[in-house]
C-alpha positions in Angstrom: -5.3 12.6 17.5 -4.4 13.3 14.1 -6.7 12.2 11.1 -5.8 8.2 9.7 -4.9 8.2 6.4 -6.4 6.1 4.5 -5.7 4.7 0.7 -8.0 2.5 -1.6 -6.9 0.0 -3.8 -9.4 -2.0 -6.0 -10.4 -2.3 -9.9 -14.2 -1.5 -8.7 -15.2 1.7 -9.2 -18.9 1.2 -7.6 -17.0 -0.6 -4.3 -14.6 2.2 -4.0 -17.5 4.9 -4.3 -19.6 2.7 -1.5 -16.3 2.2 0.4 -15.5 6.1 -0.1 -19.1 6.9 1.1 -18.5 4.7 4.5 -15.0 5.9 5.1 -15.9 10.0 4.7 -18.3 9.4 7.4 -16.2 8.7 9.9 -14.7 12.0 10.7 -11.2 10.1 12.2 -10.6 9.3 8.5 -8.7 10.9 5.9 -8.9 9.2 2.7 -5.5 10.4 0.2 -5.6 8.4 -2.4 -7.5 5.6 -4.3 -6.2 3.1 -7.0 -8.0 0.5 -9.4 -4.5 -1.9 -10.0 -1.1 -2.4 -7.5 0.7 -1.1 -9.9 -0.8 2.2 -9.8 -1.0 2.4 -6.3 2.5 2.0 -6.0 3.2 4.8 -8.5 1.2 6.8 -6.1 3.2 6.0 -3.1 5.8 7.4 -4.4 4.2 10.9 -3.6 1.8 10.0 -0.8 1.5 8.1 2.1 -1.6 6.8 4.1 -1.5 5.1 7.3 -3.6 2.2 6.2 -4.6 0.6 3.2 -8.1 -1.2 2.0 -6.6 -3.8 -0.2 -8.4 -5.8 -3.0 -6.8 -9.2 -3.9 -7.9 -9.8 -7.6 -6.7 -6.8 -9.4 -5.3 -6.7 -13.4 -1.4 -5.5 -13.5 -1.0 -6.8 -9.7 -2.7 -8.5 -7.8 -3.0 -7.9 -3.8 -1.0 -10.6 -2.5 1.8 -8.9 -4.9 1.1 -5.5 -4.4 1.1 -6.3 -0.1 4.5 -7.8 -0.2 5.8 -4.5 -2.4 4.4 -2.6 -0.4 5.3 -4.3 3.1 8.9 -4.3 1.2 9.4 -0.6 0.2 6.5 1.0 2.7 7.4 -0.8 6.0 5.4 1.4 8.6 2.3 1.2 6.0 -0.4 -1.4 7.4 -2.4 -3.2 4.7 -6.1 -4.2 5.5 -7.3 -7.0 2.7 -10.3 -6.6 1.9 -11.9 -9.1 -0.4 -15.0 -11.3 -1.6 -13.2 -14.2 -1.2 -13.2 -16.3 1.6 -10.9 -19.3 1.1 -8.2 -20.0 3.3 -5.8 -19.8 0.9 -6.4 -16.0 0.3 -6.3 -15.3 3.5 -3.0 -17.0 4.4 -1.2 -15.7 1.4 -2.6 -12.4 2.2 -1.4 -12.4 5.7 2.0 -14.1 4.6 2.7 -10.8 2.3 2.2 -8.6 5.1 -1.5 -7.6 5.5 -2.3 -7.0 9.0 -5.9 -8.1 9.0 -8.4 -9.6 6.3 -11.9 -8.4 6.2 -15.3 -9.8 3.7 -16.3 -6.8 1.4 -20.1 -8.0 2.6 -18.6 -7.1 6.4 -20.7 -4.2 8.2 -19.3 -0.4 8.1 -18.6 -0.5 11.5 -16.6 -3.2 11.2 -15.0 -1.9 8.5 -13.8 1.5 10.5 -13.0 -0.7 13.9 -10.2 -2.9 11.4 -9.3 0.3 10.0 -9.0 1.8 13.8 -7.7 -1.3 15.0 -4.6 -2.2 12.7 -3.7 2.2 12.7 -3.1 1.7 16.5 -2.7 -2.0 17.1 -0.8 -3.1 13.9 -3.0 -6.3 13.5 -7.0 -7.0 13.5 -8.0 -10.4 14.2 -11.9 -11.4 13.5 -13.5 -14.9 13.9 -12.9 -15.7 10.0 -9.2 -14.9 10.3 -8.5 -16.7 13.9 -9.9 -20.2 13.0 -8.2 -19.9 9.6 -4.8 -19.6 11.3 -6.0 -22.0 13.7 -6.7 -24.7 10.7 -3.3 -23.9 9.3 -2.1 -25.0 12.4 -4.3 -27.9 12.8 -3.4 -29.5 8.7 0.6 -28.3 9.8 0.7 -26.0 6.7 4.2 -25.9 6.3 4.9 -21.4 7.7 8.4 -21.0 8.3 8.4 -20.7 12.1 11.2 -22.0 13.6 11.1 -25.5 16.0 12.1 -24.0 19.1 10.6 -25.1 22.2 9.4 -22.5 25.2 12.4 -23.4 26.8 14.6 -21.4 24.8 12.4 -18.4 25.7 12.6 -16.5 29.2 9.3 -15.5 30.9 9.6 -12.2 29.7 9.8 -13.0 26.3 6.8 -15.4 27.1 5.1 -12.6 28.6 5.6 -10.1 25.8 4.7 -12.6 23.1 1.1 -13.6 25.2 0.4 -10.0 24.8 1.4 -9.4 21.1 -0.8 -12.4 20.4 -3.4 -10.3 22.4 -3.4 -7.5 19.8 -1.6 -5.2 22.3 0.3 -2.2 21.0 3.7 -2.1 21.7 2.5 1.3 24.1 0.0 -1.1 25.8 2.3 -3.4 26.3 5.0 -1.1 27.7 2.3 0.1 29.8 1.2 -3.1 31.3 4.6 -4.9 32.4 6.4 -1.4 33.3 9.3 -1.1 30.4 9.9 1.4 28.1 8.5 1.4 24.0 11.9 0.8 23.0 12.5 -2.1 24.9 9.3 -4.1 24.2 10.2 -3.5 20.5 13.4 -5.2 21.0 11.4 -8.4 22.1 9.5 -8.0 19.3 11.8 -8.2 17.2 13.7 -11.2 19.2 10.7 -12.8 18.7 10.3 -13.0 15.2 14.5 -13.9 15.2 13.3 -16.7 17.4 11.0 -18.0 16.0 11.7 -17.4 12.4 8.3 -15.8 12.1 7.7 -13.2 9.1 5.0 -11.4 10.2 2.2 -12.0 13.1 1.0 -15.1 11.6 4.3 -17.2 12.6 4.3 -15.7 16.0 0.3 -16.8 16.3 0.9 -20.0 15.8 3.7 -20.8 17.0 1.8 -19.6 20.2 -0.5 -21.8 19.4 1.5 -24.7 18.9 3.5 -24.3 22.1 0.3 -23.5 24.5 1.4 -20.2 25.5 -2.4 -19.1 24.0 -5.4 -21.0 23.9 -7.8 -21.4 21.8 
C-alpha cells in the first residue's frame, strides 16, 4: 500500500513538532506539508495534496471550521481529521458540519492518533466515544441538521441495508464486498442517501439513522 499523505495545519509550532515526531514514526505515513493558519494551507494545496489532514480549529487568518468547509469545497477527495483542545459540542458539530470526517482531543494517545489517521484514509469517517454521544445529544436536544423528514418507508431494504453499514464505518469496498455489488453501485446509494435524506455529510445520515431506528445506540 502506498504511503498516506499526511498535512498539518495548526498555529503551534511545539504541537506540530510533537505531532511531526508521532506521525514520522509510523512508517505508513508520509507527512507533505505543514501550515500554522487555513489560509496558508490552502495556498499550499494549490501545489500539494495529502490524503488526510490534522486540523486545528482556533487558528489567526482562518479558523478550522472555515478552512474544512474550503477545503471540503475545492479538495473534495481530501479527508479532514480535527484535531483540537476543545471539547464542547459545539466544536465538534460545526467541525463535522464543514466536512471533517472525525474529531480527535490533542491530549488523545499516539496510537489513537495514527488508527483516526488510518481509519478516515480507508474508511472516510472515524467515530470515537466523544464524537458518538455528541451526535447522539444533538439528536436527543433535536438540534435543528438539515436532514430531511422522510420516514423508512420511502427507503427500500437495500437502501436500508447500505445505510446500516455506512453508519458502521464500512468502506464503500467493504460494503461492496459484503452484500455482493459492485463499488460503483454502492456509491450510487450513497449518494441516494444523502439526496434522501438531505444529509450534508455523515453526520445527517447518523442521525437520521438514529432517529428512524435503523441503528441503535
Amino acid at each position: 500500500m502506498e504511503k498516506i499523505k499526511l498535512a498539518i495545519a495548526d498555529d503551534h509550532k511545539i504541537f506540530r513538532n510533537g505531532l511531526k515526531a508521532t506521525l514520522e514514526d509510523c512508517t505508513d505515513f508520509d507527512l507533505v506539508l505543514e501550515a500554522s493558519n487555513g489560509k496558508q494551507l490552502l495556498a499550499m494545496l494549490a501545489t500539494v495534496t495529502p490524503d488526510v489532514i490534522l486540523m486545528d480549529i482556533k487558528m489567526p487568518e482562518m479558523d478550522g471550521i472555515q478552512t474544512t468547509a474550503q477545503v471540503k469545497q475545492l479538495y473534495g477527495k481530501i479527508k479532514v481529521l480535527a484535531l483540537s483542545m476543545f471539547n464542547e459540542d459545539k466544536y465538534i458539530v460545526d467541525m463535522m458540519k464543514a466536512g471533517a470526517s472525525g474529531y480527535l482531543l490533542k491530549n488523545a494517545e499516539p496510537e489513537e492518533i495514527i488508527n483516526a489517521v488510518s481509519t478516515v484514509f480507508l474508511k472516510d469517517y472515524y467515530f470515537n466515544e466523544h464524537l458518538s454521544i455528541t451526535l447522539i445529544k444533538q439528536l436527543a436536544g433535536n438540534t435543528p441538521t438539515g436532514i430531511g423528514t422522510q420516514t423508512l418507508a420511502d427507503f427500500n431494504e437495500r437502501e436500508i441495508e447500505v445505510l446500516r453499514l455506512v453508519c458502521k464505518e464500512y468502506s464503500n469496498q467493504e460494503i461492496a464486498d459484503k452484500i455482493c455489488l459492485s463499488v460503483r453501485t454502492v456509491e450510487g446509494y450513497r449518494a441516494r442517501l444523502f439526496e434522501k435524506t438531505r444529509s450534508k455529510n455523515l453526520v445527517g445520515l447518523v442521525i437520521f439513522a438514529i432517529k428512524t431506528g435503523i441503528i441503535n445506540v
